[in-house]
N, C-alpha and C positions, 0 to 999 in steps of 0.2 A: 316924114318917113315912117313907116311901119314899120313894127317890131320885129317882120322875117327880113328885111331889109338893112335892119342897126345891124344885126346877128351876123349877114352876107358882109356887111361892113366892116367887122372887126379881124382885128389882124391878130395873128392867135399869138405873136412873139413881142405885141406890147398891151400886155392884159393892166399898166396902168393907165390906158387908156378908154378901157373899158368901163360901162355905167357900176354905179356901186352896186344896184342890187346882182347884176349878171357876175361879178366879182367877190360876192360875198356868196353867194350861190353855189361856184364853181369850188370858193376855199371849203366849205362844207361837203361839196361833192370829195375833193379829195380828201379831208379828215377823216367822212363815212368812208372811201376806199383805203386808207387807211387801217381805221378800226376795224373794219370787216376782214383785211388780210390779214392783222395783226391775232383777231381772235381765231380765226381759221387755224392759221397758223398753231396756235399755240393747244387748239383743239386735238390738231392733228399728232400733237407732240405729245399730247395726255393723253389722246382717246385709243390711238394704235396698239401701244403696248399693252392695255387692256384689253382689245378686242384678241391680239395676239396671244395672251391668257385663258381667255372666253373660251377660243378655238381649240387650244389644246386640251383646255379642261374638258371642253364637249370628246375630244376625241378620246380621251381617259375615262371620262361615263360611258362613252360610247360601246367601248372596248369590256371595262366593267362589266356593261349590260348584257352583252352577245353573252361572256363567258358565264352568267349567271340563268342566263336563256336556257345555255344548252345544258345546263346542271339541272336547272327546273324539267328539263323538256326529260333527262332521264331521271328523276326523280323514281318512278317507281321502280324501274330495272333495277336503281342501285339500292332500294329499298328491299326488293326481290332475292338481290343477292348477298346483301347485308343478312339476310333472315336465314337463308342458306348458309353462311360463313359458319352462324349462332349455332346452326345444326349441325354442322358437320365439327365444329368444335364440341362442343358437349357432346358430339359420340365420342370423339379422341379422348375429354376426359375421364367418362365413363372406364375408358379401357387402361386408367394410369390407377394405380393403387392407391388406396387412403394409406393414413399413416397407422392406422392400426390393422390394413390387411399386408403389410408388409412383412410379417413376422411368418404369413402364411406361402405368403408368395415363394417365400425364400424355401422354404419346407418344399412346396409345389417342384423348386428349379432341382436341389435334390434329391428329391425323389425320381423328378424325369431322370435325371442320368443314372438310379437304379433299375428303374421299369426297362432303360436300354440295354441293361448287362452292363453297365461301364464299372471302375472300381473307384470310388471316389478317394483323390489322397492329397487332396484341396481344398476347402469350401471355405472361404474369407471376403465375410462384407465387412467392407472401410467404411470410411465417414461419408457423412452425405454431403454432394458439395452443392453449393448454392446458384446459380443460375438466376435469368432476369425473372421469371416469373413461374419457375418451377425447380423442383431438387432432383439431382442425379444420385442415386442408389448404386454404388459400382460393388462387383463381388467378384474377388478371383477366385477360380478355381482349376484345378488339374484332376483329368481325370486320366487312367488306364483304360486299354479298350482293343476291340476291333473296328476299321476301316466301317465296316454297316452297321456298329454300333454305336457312333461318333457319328454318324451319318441322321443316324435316326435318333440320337440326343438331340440334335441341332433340327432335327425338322419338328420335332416334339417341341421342345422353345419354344418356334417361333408358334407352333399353333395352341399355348397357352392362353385364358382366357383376359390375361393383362399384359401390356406391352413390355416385353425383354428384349434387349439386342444384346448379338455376340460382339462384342472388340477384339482385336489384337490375341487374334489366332495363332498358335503356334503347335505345328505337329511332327512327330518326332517318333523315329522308330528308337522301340525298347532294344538297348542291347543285351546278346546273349537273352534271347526269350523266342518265343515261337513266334512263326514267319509274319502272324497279323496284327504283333501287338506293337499299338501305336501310346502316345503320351498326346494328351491335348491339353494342352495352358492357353485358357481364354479368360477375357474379363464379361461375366452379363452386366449389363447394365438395365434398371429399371428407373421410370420418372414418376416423381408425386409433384402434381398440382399445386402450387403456396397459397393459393387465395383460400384455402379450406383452413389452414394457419388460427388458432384462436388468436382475438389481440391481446398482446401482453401488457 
């Protein structure tokens, strides 16, 4: 008999009837299917959860990347307008008083409300108060006056050559006085710069 012919002869549901080496053959065949399921298996059980990591982490570089793209891609614009910022800040500083033109300024805000006709019967700077990166100068004062002279105090301020603002406005007819005299109780306020500060 030929060996395709033993092979046609065998009955697959009594393999102890089969030659040893076709039996020792086949128990090797299934140990190799076996092992190969077994390592598969266990591949699939270690390798996934990493590969599932892999992917998220690519899609977190990924994301990373675009958002550092588009910072790089406007690089100079924000460069452009950074240098802009720088300018239009040191003009604003220029315009806040050092701590020893303070003394003059305040001279400057009095004297504006005599150049107006006003009659000064107020002039009180308080303490400076402190802020995140600058001091406020506050000063109350009242003055007497007319309606166009209080008009033109307050347009004179603002066109002083260092930054002043009016506060908490109040105007008030004089009683028993002629028909245009008004009382004005304002607070000016002017800002100095801290970074100009000696360190102590």
């Amino acid at each position: 008999m030929s060996t395709i012919e033993e092979l046609r002869s065998l009955e697959l549901g009594e393999p102890e009837r089969w030659p040893v080496a076709l039996r020792t053959a086949a128990a090797a065949l299934v140990l190799v299917g076996v092992a190969v399921s077994g390592s598969c298996g266990y591949a699939v059980r270690t390798q996934v959860p990493l590969l599932e990591r892999a992917r998220l982490e690519e899609r977190t570089l990924m994301a990373e990347f675009e958002t550092k793209q588009r910072k790089a891609a406007n690089f100079h614009a924000y460069t452009d307008q950074l240098a802009e910022i720088e300018r239009s800040f040191g003009a604003v500083l220029r315009l806040l008083p050092g701590r020893t033109e303070v003394p003059n300024l305040l001279d400057d805000i009095s004297q504006t409300g005599q150049i107006a006709g006003l009659e000064e019967l107020l002039f009180q700077p308080t303490d400076e108060l402190q802020r995140d990166f600058y001091a406020e100068l506050p000063i109350r004062m009242r003055f007497s006056g007319s309606y166009h002279e209080l008009g033109r105090f307050v347009s004179d301020v603002a066109a002083l050559p260092r930054i002043v603002t009016l506060h908490d406005m109040a105007i008030e007819p004089v009683d028993n006085a002629a028909v245009d005299e008004l009382i004005l109780d304002v607070t000016a306020r002017t800002y100095r710069y801290l970074d100009e500060e000696p360190p102590q």
